[in-house]
C-alpha positions in Angstrom: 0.0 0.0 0.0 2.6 2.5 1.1 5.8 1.3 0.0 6.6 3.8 -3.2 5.3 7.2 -1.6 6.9 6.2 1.5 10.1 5.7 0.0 9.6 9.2 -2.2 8.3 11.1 1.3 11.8 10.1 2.7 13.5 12.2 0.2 11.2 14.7 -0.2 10.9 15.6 2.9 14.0 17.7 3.6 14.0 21.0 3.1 15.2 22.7 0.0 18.6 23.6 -0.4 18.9 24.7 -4.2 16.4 27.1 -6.5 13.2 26.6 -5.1 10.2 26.0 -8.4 7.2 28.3 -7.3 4.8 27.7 -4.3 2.3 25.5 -5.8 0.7 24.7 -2.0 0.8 26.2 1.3 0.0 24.2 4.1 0.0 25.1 8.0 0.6 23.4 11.2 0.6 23.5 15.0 -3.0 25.5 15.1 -5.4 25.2 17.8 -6.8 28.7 18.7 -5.3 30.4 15.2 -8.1 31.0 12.4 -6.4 29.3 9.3 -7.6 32.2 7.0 -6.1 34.9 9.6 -2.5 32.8 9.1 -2.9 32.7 5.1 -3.9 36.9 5.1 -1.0 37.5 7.6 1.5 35.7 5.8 0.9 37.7 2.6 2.2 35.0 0.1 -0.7 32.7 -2.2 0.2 29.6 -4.6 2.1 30.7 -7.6 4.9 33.2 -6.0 7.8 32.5 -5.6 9.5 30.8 -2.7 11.4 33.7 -0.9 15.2 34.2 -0.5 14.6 35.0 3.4 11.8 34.4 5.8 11.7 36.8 8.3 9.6 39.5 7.4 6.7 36.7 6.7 7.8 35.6 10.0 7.6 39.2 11.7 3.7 39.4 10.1 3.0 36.1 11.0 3.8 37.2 15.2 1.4 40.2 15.2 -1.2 37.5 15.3 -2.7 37.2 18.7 -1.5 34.3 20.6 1.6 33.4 17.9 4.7 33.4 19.7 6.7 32.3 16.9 6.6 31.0 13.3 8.5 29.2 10.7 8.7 28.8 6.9 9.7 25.6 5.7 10.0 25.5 1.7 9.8 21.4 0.7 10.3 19.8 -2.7 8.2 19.0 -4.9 4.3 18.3 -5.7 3.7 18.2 -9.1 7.2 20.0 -10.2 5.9 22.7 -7.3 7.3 23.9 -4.2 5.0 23.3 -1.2 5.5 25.9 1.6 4.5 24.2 4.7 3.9 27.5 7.5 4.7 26.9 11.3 2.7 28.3 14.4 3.9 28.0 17.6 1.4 29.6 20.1 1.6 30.5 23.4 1.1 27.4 25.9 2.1 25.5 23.0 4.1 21.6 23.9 7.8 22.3 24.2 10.9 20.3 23.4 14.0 20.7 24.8 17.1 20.0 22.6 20.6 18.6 23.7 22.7 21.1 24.5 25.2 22.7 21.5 27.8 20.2 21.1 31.3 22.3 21.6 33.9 19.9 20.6 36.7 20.1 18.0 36.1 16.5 15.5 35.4 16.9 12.2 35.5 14.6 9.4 37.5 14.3 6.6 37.9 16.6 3.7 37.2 13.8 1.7 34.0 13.1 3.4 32.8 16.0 3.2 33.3 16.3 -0.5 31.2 12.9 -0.5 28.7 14.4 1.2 28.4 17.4 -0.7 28.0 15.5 -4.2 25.5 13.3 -2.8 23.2 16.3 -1.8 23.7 17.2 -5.6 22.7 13.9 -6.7 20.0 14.1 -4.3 18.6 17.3 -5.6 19.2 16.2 -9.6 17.1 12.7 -8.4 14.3 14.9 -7.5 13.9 17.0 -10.4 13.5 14.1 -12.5 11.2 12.2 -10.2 13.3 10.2 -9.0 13.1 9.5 -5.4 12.4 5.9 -5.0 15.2 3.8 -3.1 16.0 0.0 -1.7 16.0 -0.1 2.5 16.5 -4.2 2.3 19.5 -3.8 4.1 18.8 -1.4 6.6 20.0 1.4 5.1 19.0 3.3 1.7 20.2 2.9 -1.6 18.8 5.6 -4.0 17.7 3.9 -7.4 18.9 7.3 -9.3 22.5 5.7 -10.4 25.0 8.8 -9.3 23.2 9.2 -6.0 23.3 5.2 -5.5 27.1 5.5 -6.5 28.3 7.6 -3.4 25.5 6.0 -0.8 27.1 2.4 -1.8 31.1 4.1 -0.4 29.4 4.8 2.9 29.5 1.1 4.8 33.3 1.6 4.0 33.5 4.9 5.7 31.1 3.6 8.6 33.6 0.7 9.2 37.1 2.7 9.0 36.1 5.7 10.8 32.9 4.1 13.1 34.7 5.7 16.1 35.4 9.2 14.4 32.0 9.1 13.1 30.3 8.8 16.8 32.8 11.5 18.4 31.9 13.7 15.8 28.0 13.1 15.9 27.9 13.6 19.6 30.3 16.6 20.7 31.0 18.2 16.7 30.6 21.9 16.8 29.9 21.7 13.5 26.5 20.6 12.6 27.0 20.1 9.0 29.8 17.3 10.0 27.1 15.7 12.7 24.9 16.0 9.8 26.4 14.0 7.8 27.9 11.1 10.1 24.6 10.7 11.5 23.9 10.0 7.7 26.7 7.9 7.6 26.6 5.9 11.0 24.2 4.3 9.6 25.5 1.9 7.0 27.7 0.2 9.5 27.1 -3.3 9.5 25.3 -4.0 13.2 22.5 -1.2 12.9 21.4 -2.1 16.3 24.6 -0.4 17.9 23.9 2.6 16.5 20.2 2.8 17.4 21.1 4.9 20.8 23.2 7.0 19.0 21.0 8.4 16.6 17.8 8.2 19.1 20.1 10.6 21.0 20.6 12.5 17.6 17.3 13.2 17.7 17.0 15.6 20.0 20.3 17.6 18.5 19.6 21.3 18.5 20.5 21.1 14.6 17.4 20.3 12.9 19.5 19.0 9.9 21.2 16.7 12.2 18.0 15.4 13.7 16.3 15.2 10.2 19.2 12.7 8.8 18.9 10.6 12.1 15.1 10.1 12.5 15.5 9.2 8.9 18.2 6.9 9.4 15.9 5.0 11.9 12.8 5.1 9.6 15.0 3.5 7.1 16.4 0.8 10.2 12.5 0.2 11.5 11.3 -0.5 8.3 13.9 -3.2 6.2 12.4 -6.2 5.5 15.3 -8.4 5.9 16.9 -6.7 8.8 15.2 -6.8 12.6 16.1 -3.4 14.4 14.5 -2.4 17.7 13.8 1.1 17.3 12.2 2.8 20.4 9.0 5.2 19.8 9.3 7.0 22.6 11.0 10.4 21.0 9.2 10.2 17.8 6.2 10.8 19.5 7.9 13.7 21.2 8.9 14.8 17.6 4.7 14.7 16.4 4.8 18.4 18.3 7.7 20.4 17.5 7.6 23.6 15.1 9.8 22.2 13.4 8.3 20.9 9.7 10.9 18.1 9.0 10.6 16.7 12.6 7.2 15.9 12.1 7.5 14.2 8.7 10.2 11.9 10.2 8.9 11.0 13.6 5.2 10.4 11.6 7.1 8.4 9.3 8.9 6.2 11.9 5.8 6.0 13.8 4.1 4.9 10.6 6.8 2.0 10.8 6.5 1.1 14.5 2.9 0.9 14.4 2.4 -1.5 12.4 2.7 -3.8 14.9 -0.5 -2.2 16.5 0.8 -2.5 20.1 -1.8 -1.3 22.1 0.6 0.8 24.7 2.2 2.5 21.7 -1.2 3.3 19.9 -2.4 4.6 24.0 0.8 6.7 23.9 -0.1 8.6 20.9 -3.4 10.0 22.2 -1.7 13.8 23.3 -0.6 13.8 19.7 -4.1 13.2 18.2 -4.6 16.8 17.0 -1.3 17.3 15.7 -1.5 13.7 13.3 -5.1 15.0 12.3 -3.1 18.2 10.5 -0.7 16.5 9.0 -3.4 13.7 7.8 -5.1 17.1 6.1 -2.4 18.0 4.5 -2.9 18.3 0.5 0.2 16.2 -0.2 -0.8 12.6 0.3 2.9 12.1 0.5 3.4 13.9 3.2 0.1 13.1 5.1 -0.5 9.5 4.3 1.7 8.7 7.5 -0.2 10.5 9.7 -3.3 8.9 8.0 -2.0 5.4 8.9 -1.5 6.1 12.4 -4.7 7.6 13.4 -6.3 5.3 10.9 -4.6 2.1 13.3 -5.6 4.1 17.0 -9.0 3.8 15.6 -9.0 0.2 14.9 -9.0 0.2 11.1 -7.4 -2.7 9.2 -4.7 -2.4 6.4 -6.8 -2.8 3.6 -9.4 -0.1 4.7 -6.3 2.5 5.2 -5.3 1.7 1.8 -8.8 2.3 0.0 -8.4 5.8 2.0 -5.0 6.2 0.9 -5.6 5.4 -2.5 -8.8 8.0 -2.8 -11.2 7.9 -0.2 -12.8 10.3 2.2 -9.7 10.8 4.7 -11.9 12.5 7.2 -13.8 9.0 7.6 -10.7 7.7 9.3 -9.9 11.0 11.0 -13.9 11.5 12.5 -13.1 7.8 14.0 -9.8 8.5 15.3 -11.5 10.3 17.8 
């Protein structure tokens, strides 16, 4: 049912890092007292414009709202060749998260790593402008199907096995978050996942959101191989379900997605303070983006597999959303 636009989500959802197409959605989160409308007239941007080089004036408009302590602007790639502009409110009483302190420490990786990195995030971004997002998790970690992307990802289990230590000293005490970043990426093509599972939970909560973003993925990727059996612990993902932050909800739904397929009752109980947050992401116009949220709710409310996939593949979501409740 899910396995293609799960695999595209994955990709898709990280923020965009070279020229941005057009807005062709704008969707909003963490509303509960906010009018929708007054968000969209305050924000002063409509489908069709273009994605803006900075975001805090729209910010600045957005926080003369009553009750909107803070906003953010997170640009994503790519519905229908289109950006979609996902738009942040955080008001006052709002669930908080704490982050790990900012690492201080001097590691950094290799020059040569670094390169490695760099022309993966171009082959990333060229995958995506030619549709190409799909990818193989069978052994725990992903393998793009777009050839130059797959090239460099198939070097990382022999960087996670020469420099395993270097890579977890510079994901935990880096200063720089780019190089946590990118060995969080890393880390996780070394051969025993399962050692690397506390590592990256505890990435999680890094005060980078880049660095959390490529180790929630990481675990998505870990929770949901086929051929590989990783215990992945749901506790901060559902944490994740409330931050401002755009691409910590789209991961931690994700890995939720994965760990509730086992329909454990204490997890699915767990999940309850998080109910209004899933139900706007499950009415989000990108079925990408919102089918994990869709799942979840659609499993707390006692709906099988099959019924979430006639949803999924064009039904009424609000069916599984009224139930959820």
């Amino acid at each position: 049912m899910t396995a293609r636009i799960l695999l595209v989500t994955l990709l898709l959802g990280t923020p965009l890092q070279a020229q941005q197409p057009p807005i062709g959605i704008i969707d909003l989160y963490g509303l509960t007292q906010t009018r929708p409308d007054a968000v969209r007239s305050a924000l002063g941007l409509k489908v069709g414009d273009s994605v803006p080089a900075s975001s805090e004036a729209y910010i600045r408009n957005l926080k003369t709202l009553p009750g909107v302590q803070s906003a953010s602007l997170n640009p994503v790639c790519c519905e229908d060749g289109k950006t979609i502009l996902y738009v942040g409110i955080v008001e006052a009483g709002s669930p908080t998260i704490t982050w790990n302190p900012e690492p201080t420490g001097t590691a950094l990786l290799p020059d040569s790593v670094r390169a490695l990195g760099s022309a993966f995030e171009e082959a990333l971004w060229a995958a995506l402008r030619q549709g190409d997002g799909t990818e193989d998790r069978s052994a725990g970690h992903a393998l793009m199907h777009f050839p130059e992307a797959r090239r460099i990802q198939e070097q990382f289990p022999a960087i996670a096995a020469k420099d395993f230590d270097l890579l977890r000293t510079v994901l935990h005490t880096s200063a720089a978050a780019s190089d946590r970043a990118l060995a969080a990426q890393i880390i996780a093509y070394t051969r025993d996942k399962q050692a690397v599972v506390p590592d990256l939970v505890t990435a999680s909560r890094d005060p980078s959101e880049l660095v959390r973003n490529n180790a929630v993925r990481a675990l998505v990727v870990m929770a949901s191989a086929e051929s590989v059996t990783v215990k992945v612990p749901p506790g901060p993902f559902v944490a994740l379900l409330q931050s401002p932050v755009w691409t910590d909800r789209n991961k931690s739904s994700l890995a939720l997605m994965e760990l509730t397929a086992s329909r454990y009752p204490e997890l699915l109980a767990a999940l309850r303070p998080a109910r209004s947050a899933l139900v706007e992401m499950a009415r989000w116009r990108s079925l990408g983006h919102a089918g994990a949220a869709l799942t979840i709710l659609g499993r707390m409310a006692g709906f099988t597999e099959q019924e979430i996939g006639r949803v999924w593949n064009g039904g009424d979501r609000e069916i599984i959303i009224r139930a959820s409740q």
